[in-house]
C-alpha positions as CSV (number, residue, x, y, z in Angstrom):
1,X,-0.2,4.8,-7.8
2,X,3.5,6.3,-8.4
3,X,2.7,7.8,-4.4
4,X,2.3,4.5,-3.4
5,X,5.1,2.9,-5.1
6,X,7.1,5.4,-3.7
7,X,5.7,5.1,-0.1
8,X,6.3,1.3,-0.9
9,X,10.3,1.9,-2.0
10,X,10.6,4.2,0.7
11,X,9.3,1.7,3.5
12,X,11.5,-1.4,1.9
13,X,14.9,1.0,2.3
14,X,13.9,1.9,6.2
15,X,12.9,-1.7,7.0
16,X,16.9,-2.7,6.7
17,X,17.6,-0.5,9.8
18,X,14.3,0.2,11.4
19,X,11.5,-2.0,12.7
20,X,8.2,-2.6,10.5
21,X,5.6,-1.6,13.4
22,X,7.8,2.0,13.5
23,X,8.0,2.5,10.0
24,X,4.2,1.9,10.3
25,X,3.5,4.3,13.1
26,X,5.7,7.4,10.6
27,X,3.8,6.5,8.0
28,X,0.4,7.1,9.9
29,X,1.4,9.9,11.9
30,X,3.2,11.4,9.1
31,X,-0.3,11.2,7.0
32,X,-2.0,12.6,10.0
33,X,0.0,15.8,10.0
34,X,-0.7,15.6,5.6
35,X,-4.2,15.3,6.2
36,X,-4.6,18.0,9.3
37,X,-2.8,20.6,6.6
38,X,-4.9,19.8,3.8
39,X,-8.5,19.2,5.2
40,X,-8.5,21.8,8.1
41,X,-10.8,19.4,10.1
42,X,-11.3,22.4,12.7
43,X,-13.0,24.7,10.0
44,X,-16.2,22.0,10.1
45,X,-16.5,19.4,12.5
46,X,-19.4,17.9,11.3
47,X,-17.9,17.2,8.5
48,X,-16.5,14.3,11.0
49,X,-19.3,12.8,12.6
50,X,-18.8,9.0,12.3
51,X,-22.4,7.5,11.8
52,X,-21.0,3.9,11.3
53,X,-18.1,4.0,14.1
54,X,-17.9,-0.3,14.5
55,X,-17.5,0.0,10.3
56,X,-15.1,2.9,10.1
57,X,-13.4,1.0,13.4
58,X,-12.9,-2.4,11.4
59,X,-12.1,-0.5,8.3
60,X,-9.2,1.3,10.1
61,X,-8.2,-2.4,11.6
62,X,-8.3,-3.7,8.3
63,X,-5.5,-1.0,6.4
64,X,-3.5,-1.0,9.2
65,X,-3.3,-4.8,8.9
66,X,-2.8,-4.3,5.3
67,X,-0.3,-1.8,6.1
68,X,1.8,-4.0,8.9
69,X,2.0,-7.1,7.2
70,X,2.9,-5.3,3.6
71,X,6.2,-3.6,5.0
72,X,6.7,-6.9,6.7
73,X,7.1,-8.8,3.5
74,X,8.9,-5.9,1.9
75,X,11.7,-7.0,3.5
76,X,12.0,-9.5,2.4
77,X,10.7,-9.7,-1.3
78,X,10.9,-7.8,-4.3
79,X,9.3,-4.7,-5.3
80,X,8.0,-6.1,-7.9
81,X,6.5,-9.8,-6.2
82,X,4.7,-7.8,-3.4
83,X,2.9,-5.5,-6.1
84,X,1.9,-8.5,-7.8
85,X,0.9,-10.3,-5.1
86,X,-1.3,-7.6,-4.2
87,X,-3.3,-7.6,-7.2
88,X,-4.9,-10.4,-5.7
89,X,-7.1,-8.0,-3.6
90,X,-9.3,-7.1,-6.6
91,X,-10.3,-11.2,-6.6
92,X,-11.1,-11.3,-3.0
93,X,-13.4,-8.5,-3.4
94,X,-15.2,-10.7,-6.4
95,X,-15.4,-13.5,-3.7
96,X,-16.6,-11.4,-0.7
97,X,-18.6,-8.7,-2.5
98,X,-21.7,-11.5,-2.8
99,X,-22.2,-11.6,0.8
100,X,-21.0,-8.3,2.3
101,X,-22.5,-5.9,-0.6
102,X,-24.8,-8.6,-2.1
103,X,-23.3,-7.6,-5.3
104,X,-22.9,-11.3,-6.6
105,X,-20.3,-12.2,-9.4
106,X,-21.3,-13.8,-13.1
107,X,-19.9,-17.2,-13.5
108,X,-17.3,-15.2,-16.2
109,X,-16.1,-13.2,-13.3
110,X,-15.6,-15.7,-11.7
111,X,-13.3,-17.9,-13.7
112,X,-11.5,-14.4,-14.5
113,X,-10.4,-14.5,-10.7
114,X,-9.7,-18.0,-10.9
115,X,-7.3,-17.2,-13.4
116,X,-6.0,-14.0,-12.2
117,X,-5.5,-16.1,-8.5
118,X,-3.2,-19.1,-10.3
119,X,-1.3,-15.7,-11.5
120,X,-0.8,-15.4,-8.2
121,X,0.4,-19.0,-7.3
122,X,2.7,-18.5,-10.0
123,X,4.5,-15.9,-8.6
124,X,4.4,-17.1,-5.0
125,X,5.8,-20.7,-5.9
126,X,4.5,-23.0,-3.6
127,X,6.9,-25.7,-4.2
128,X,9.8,-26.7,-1.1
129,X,12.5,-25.6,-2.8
130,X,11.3,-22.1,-4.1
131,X,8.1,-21.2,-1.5
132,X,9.5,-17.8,0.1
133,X,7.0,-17.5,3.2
134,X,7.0,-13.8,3.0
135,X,4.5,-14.0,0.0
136,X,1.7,-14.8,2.4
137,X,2.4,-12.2,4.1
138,X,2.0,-10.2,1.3
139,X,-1.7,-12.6,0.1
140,X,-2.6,-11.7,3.6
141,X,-2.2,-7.6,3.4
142,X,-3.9,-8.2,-0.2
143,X,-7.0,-9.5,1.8
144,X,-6.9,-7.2,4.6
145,X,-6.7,-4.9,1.6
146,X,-9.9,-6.4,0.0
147,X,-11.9,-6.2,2.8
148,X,-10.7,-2.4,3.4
149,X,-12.2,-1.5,-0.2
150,X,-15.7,-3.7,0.7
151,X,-16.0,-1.2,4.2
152,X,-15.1,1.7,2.0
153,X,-18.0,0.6,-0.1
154,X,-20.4,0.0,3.0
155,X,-19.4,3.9,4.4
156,X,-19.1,5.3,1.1
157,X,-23.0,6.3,1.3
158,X,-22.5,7.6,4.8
159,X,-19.7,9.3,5.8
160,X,-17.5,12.1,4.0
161,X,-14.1,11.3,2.1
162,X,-12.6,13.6,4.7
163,X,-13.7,11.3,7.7
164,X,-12.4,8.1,5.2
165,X,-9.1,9.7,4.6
166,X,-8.5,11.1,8.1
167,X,-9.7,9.0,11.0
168,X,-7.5,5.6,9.7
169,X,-4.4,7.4,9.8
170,X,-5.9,8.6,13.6
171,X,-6.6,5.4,14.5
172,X,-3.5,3.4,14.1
173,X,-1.3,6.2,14.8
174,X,-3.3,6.2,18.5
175,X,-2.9,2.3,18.2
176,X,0.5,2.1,18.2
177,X,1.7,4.9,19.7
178,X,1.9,3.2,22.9
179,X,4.4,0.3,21.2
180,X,7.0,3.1,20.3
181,X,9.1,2.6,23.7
182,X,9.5,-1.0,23.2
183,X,10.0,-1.2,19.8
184,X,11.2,1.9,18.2
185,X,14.8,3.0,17.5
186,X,16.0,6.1,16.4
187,X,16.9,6.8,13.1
188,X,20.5,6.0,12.4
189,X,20.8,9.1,10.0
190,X,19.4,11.7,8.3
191,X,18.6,9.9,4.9
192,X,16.6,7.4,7.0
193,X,14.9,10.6,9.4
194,X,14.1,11.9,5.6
195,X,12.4,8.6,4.4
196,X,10.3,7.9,7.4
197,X,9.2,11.6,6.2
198,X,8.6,10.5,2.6
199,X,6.1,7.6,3.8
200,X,3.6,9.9,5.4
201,X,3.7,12.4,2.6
202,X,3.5,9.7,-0.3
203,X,1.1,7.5,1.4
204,X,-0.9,10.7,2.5
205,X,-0.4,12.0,-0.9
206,X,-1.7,8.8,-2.5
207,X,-4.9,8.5,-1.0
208,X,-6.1,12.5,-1.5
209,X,-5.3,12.1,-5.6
210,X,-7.8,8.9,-5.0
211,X,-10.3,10.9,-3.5
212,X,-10.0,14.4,-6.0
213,X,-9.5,11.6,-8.9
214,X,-12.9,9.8,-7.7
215,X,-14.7,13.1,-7.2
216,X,-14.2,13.9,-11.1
217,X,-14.3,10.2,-12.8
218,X,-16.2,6.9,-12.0
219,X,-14.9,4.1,-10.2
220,X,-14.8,2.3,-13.2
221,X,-12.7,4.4,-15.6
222,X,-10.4,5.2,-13.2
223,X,-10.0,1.5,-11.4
224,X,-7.0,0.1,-14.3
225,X,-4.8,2.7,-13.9
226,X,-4.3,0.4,-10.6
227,X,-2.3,-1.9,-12.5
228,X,0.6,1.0,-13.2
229,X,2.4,-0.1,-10.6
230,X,3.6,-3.0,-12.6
231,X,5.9,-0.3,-14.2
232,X,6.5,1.8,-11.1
233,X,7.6,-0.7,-8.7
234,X,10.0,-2.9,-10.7
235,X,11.5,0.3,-12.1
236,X,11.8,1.4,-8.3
237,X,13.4,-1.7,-7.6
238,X,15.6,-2.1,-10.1
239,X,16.7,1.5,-9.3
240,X,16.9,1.5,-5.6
241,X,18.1,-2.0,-4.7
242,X,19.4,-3.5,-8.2
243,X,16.2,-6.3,-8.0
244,X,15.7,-8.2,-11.3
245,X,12.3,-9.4,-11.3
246,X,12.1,-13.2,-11.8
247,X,10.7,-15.0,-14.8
248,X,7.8,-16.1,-12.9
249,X,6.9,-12.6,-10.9
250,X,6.6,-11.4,-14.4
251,X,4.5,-14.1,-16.4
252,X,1.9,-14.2,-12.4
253,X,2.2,-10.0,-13.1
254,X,0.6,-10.3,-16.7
255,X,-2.0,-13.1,-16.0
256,X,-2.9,-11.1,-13.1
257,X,-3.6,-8.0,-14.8
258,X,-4.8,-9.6,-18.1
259,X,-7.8,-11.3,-15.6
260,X,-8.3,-7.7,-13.2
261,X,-8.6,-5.7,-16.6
262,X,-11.4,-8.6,-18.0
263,X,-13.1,-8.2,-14.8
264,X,-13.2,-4.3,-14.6
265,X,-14.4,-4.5,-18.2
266,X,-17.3,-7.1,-17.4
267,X,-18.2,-4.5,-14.6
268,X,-18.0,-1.6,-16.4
269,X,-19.6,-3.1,-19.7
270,X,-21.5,-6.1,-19.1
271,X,-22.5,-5.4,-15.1
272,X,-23.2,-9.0,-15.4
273,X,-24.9,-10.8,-12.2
């Protein structure tokens, strides 16, 4: 989670000078190169053999939509609001997991992630006067988000956490390759050179502690130390760009994790239906 919320803080400071879809395209290529180092794909290609390719396609559509629209509304939110608002994801996947896994949610899940969701309105603030339109933005990366998790799930019995780590990073760094001529810019200086770096590594990073992490804990012990990035990212904000987070990012923040911690422990505990 600190990984992320550094790939996150990273992305945020390039997006001033850069365009999103580049920043994007280093932090998949970057992850690429991460990945090639660390799981030496060439030593056993089976290893790499997609049995599900339409499901590890959508799945790589689905985090690079995440991905896109995330650093979009970095620019122009908080730190702190964007992690929030991505908490949503774990109530989408409460509201999808019925019919994609047919793992269907007790009716005390459910009004968890009603409640965890008006967390969410809470922060976004709907009203004309205060309503930033970058926060859907960031509800729509948390659903692209959701629905990357429910493929995981779907692949999880099927394909190796070396395919899952390395062939998203593939994909969308072969996706939007061909964009790089239109939009991309070169760096205006080192510092920024060195951050595009710093989103490949971190992101890269992030997702191999997730896979060694769920190699040697369940799902379901490991799944709240999601909710640390309430302290990483407004720390990183506050550090980085001087961002107070607002009254109301901070009462949606603790709803929201008050409701995902219920739910993980009705999971975990209760395995209610």
């Amino acid at each position: 989670m600190l990984m992320f919320s550094v790939l996150d803080t990273s992305a945020k400071y390039v997006s001033r000078s850069m365009p999103a879809l580049e920043i994007v395209w280093a932090r998949y290529a970057f992850s690429v190169v991460f990945a090639a180092v660390v799981l030496r794909p060439w030593a056993d290609w089976r290893a790499y053999a997609m049995r599900r390719p339409w499901v590890q396609t959508l799945r790589a559509l689905l985090l690079l939509g995440s991905t896109v629209l995330n650093f979009i509304a970095l620019r122009y939110l908080q730190l702190a609001e964007t992690a929030a608002i991505a908490f949503a994801a774990p109530f989408f996947i409460v509201a999808l997991a019925g019919p994609v896994l047919g793992e269907w949610a007790g009716p005390r899940r459910w009004i968890a992630a009603g409640i965890g969701f008006a967390g969410v309105i809470i922060i976004v603030e709907p009203g004309p006067s205060t309503f930033q339109p970058a926060a859907l933005l960031s509800l729509a990366a948390a659903c692209c988000y959701a629905g990357y998790n429910l493929t995981t799930r779907l692949l999880s019995g099927t394909e190796s956490s070396a395919s899952l780590l390395l062939y998203p990073a593939v994909f969308a760094t072969v996706l939007l390759t061909p964009a790089l001529p239109v939009v991309g810019t070169p760096p205006p200086d080192w510092l920024i050179a060195g951050l595009l770096l710093v989103t490949g590594a971190a992101g890269g990073l992030g997702h191999w502690f997730l896979i060694v992490a769920h190699r040697r804990a369940p799902a379901s012990l490991l799944a709240p130390f999601q909710y640390t990035q309430v302290l990483w990212m407004p720390m990183a904000g506050y550090l980085v760009f001087h961002d107070v987070p607002a009254g109301n990012t901070a009462l949606g923040a603790a709803i929201i994790v008050a409701s995902g911690l219920y739910i993980l422990y009705r999971e975990r505990v209760h395995h209610d239906r």
